[in-house]
Every structure is written in C-alpha cells, then in structure tokens.
C-alpha positions in Angstrom: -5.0 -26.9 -173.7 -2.1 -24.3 -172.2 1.4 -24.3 -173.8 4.3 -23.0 -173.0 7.9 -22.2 -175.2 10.6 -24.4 -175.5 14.2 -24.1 -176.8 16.5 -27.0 -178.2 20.4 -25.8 -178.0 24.1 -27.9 -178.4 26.0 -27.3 -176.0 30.3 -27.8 -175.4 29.6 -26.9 -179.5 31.4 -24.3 -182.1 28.3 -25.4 -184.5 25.1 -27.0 -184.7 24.8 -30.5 -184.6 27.6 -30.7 -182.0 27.8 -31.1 -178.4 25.4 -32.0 -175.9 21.7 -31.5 -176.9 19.6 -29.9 -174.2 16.0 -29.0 -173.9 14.9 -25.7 -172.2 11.5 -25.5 -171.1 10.2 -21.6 -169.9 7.7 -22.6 -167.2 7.7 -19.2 -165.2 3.7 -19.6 -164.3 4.7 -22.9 -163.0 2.3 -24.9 -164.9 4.0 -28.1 -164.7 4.3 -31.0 -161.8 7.7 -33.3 -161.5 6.1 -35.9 -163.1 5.0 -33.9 -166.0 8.6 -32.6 -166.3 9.9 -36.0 -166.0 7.5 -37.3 -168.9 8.4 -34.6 -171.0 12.3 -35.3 -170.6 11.3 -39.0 -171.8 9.4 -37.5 -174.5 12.2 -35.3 -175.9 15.0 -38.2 -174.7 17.7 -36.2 -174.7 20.4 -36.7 -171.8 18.6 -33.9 -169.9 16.1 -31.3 -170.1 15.7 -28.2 -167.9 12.9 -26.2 -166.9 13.0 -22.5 -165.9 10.2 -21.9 -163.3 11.2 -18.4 -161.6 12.6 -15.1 -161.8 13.8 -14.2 -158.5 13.8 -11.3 -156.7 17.7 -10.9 -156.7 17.3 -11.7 -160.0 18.5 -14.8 -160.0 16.6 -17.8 -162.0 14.9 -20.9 -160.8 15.9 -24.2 -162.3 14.9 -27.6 -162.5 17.4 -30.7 -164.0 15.7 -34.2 -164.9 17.5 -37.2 -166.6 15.3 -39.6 -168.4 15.3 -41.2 -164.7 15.0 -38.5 -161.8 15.9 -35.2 -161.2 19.2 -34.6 -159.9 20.9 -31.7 -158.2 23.3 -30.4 -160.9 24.3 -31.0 -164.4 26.9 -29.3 -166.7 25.8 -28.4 -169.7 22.4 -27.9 -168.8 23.3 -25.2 -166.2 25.2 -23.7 -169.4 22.8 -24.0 -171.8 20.2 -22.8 -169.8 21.9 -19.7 -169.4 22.6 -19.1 -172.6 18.5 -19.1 -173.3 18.2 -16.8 -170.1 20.8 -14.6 -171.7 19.5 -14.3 -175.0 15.8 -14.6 -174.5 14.7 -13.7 -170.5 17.7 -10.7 -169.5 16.6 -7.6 -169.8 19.7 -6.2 -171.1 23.2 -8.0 -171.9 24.9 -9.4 -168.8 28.4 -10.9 -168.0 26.8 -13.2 -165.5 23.3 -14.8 -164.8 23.2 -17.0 -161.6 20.8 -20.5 -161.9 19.0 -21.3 -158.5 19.6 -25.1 -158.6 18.7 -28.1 -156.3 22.4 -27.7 -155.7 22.3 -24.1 -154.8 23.0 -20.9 -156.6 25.5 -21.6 -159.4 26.8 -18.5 -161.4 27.6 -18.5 -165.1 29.6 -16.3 -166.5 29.7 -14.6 -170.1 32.6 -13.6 -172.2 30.9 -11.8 -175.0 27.7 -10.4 -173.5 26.8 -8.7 -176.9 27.6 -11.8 -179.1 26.2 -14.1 -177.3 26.6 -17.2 -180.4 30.8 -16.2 -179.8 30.7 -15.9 -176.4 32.0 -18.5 -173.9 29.9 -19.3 -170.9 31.8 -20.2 -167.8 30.6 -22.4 -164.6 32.0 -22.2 -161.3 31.2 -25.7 -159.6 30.7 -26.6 -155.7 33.5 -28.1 -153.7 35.0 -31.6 -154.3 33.9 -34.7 -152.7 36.6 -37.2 -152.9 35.4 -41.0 -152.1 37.1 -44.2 -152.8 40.0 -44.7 -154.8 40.3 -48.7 -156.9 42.7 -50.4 -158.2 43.1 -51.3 -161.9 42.8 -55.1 -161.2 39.2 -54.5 -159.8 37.9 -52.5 -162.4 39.3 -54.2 -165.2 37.8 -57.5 -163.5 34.2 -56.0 -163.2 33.9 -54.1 -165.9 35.6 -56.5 -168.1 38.1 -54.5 -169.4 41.5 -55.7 -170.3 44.0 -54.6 -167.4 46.7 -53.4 -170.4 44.0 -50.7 -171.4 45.0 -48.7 -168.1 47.1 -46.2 -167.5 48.6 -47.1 -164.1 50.2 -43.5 -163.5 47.0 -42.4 -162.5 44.4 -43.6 -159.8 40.9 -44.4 -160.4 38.9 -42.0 -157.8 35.1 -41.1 -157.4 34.9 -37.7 -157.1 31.3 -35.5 -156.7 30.7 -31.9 -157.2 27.1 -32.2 -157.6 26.9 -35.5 -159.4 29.7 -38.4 -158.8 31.8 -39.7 -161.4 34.5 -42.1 -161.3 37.7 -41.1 -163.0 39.8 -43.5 -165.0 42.4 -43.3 -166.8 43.4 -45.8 -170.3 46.3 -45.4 -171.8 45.1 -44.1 -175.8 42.5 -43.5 -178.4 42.1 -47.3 -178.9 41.8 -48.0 -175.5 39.3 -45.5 -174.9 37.3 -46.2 -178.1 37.3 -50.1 -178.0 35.0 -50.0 -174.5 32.3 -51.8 -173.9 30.6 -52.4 -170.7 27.9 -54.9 -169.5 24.9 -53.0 -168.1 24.8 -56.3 -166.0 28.6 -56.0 -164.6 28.3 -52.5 -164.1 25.3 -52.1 -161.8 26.5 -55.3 -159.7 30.0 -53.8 -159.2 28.3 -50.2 -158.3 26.0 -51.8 -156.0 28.8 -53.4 -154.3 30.2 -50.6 -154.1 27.7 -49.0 -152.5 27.8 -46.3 -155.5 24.5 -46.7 -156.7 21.5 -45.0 -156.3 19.2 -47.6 -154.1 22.5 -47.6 -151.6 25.0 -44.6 -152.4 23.9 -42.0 -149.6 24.2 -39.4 -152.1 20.9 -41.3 -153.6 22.5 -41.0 -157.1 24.6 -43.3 -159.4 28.1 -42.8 -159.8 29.0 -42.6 -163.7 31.8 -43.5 -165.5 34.4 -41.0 -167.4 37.2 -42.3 -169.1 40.3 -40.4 -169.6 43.4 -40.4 -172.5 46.0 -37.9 -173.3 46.2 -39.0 -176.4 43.7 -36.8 -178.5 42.4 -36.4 -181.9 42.7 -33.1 -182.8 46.2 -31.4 -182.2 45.8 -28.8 -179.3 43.6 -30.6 -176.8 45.1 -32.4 -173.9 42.7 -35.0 -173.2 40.2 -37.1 -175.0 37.1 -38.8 -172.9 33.9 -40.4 -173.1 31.1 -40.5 -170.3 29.3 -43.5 -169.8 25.8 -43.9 -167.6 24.5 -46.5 -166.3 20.3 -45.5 -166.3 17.2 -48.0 -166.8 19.3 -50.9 -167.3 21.1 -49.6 -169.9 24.6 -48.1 -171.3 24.8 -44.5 -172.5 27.1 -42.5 -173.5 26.8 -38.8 -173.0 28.5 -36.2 -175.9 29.7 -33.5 -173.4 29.7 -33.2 -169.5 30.4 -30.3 -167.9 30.0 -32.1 -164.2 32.0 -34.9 -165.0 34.4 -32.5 -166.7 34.6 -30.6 -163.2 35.1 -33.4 -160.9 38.0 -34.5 -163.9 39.5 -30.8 -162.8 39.5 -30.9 -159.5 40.8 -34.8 -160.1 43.3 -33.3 -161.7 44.1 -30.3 -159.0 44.8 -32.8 -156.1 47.0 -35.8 -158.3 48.4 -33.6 -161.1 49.1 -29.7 -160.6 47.1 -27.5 -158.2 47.2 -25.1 -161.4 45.3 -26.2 -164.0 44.6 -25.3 -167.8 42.9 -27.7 -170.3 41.1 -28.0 -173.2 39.3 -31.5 -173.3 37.4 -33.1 -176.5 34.3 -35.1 -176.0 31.7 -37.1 -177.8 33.8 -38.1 -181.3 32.6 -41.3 -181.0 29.3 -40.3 -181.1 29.9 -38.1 -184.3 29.1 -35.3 -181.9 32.2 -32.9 -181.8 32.9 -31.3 -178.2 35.0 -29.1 -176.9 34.9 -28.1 -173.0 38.0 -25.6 -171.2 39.0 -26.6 -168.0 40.6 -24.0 -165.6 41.2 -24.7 -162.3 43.0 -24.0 -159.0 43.6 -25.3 -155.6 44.5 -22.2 -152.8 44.6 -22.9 -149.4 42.4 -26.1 -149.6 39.8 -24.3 -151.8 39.6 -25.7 -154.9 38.5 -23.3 -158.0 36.7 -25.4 -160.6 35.8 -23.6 -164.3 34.6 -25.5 -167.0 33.3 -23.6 -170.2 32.3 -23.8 -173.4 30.1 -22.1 -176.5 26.4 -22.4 -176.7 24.5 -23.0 -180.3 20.8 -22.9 -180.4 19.3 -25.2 -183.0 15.4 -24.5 -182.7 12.5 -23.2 -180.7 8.9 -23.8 -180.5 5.5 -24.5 -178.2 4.8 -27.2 -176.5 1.2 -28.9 -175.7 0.4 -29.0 -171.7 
C-alpha cells in the first residue's frame, strides 16, 4: 500500500482554528485518479481539497480543486493555501511569488513576507469578470423566501463569475444577514429556472450565493458576508471565499468605485473568524482583482492509497 503527504491549513486566518480549512495533497508521481481525488475530498469533507501533481518546467505547479461534488476550475482559498504549502514545503528557496497551473489557467500568488512565511500575506490576482443577470429584490425575496425588508435596495443583485459564479446580494445589517435561512428545495428550483445551475448553466457549474452588509462586527472592516452553496441537496455555508470575494470586488469596481480598498470579515457565524483584503481596480476596461489573506497550518501527515 503507497502513501503520499498531506497538509491540513486555515486559510483567510490570523490563528488556527480560523478561516477556511483546506486539504493539500502532494501527489507529484501522480498516483491518484479523479475519482480517487474526489473520494478523498469526501473523506476529509472539508469545502475543498487540492492536490499538487506537477512541478513544471517554468516552474510553475500543477493543481487540481475538488468540492465534495466535482472538480471545478478555481477556488480562492485553495489556490492560497496551496501556495502557502508550495512555499514553505516544495520552493527551493523563499519566493515573492509561486504561480498554480489551474483548470482555470495559470494564477499567480503573491508573497509579502517570503522569509516569514506564518506573517506573510499571500495575494491572488483573479481572471476577468463575467457579468450575467441582474434581479430584482422582489424575485429573490419570493424564491428564496426571504423577507423583501431584509434588502438593501441601493445595490443590485448581479451574478458575476471569475472562475466560479456567485450572485451578489446585498441586506441591509448584521440581523438581516445572520437571520437567513434558505430551502435547499427553493433554491435549486429558482437556480434551475434560472438557468444557473449546473445540469443547465453553460458554465456547467452552480451559481452560489454571497450575501453582503456594511454593517460589521469588528470595528475596521467594511463589510460582513456569508457564502451559502447549494451541493447534494443541501445548504452550506462556507467560512472564507476568496472567489466569491473576487467576483464581490469586481461587483464592486463596476457599481461602486473603480478604485477599490476593503477589508471584508467572513464566517462569524460559523465561529470561524475570517479576514480577506480586497484591492481592486478598473483601467481602461481591465479590471484588477486582489484578494489576500494569511495562511495557518494546523497539521500534516500520510495518507493510505
């Protein structure tokens, strides 16, 4: 029986037990099939797992991304905390930068503190903006069962894709925000009306959900959120989200301010403190999309094949 390492980090976290929880697999002999990957991403049942099955010749690094349910394209804090187990455990020497080969295509990360890595803030530059239908309040609150008062009407709801869609909303405060809850049910029928689901979205993925407030917890953030999935059937909630949290920028770019600078809290309801920074630009129809945060790992180990 053959084995290969494994890392378990937080991610969007100043501490352990914090942000987004991520599995790193090191499969560089390319051991594993997709469907053993996917398995092993139900096994562990975290949002996401990666799996690191190349050093290139430019030196770049192959990546894959599996949900619980598929494999998709791109994720956020995946692609972040994959680097920051590439940085620390794979680089031959301290680098500012190490650039993940994804499904997507080649996404660099950024390091601010190449020497301490555990301070450091690693950086994301995401692909282009996809802008797709915009809704109004009245429909949502109808299908998703969520009183029409809860909105913030100043802002448009808009699906918006950088790698994976997500449909920005906007409630108006923390009670808002923290009194959802959706019907599995409602959701899938309206996304399937929509055509924003997987069986009939062209993108052949699932357009989440990420609720927006300016009214935050802690003093110094500018927006509080919560990302919720619809996968097998089900409701979950996700504690950081570095693609929703760039399709949120460049949300922001085209209704807001084409500057952008942000620091946004995630996952409190979870009891799973995050903290992602959002800088952004639009120049000349080119959007620049940053998100960033700090990278804790939590354990490490082998894993049966």
């Amino acid at each position: 029986m053959s084995e290969i390492k494994f890392y378990i980090v937080d991610v969007f976290a100043r501490e352990k037990y914090a942000g987004n929880q991520l599995a790193v697999f090191v499969d560089l002999e390319q051991q594993l099939s997709s469907e053993q990957m996917l398995q092993m991403t139900r096994e562990i049942n975290f949002a996401e797992s990666t799996f690191i099955t190349s050093i290139e010749d430019d030196g770049n690094f192959g990546v894959r991304i599996f949900t619980t349910e598929y494999e998709v394209p791109f994720a956020g804090h995946p692609t972040l905390g994959t680097a920051y187990i590439l940085a620390k455990h794979l680089a031959e020497k301290p680098v500012d930068e190490i650039v993940l080969r994804l499904k997507v295509g080649d996404v660099p990360v950024t390091i601010s503190k190449p020497n301490e890595l555990e301070e450091s803030r690693f950086t994301m530059q995401q692909a282009q903006p996809e802008f797709g239908a915009i809704f109004i309040a009245e429909t949502v609150a109808n299908a998703f069962d969520i009183p029409l008062d809860y909105f913030d009407a100043s802002m448009p709801i808009q699906d918006v894709n950088t790698g994976l869609p997500y449909l920005i909303i906007f409630l108006k405060d923390l009670e808002s925000i923290g009194k959802l809850k959706l019907n599995p049910d409602k959701v899938e029928r309206f996304l399937k009306q929509e055509k924003l689901f997987k069986s009939n979205n062209p993108r052949g993925l699932t357009t989440n959900l990420f609720f927006v407030t300016r009214e935050t917890v802690e003093e110094g953030n500018n927006y509080h959120t919560r990302m919720l999935v619809l996968e097998d059937s089900a409701i979950w909630e996700d504690a950081a989200t570095g693609s929703a949290n760039g399709c949120f920028l460049a949300y922001l770019l085209k209704h807001d301010n084409p500057q952008q600078s942000a620091i946004v809290e995630q996952g409190f309801e979870m009891g799973r403190k995050s903290i992602l920074h959002l800088d952004g630009a639009m120049k000349e129809n080119e959007y620049i999309l940053k998100v960033g945060g700090q990278v804790v790992q939590v354990s490490e180990g082998m894993w049966l094949v």
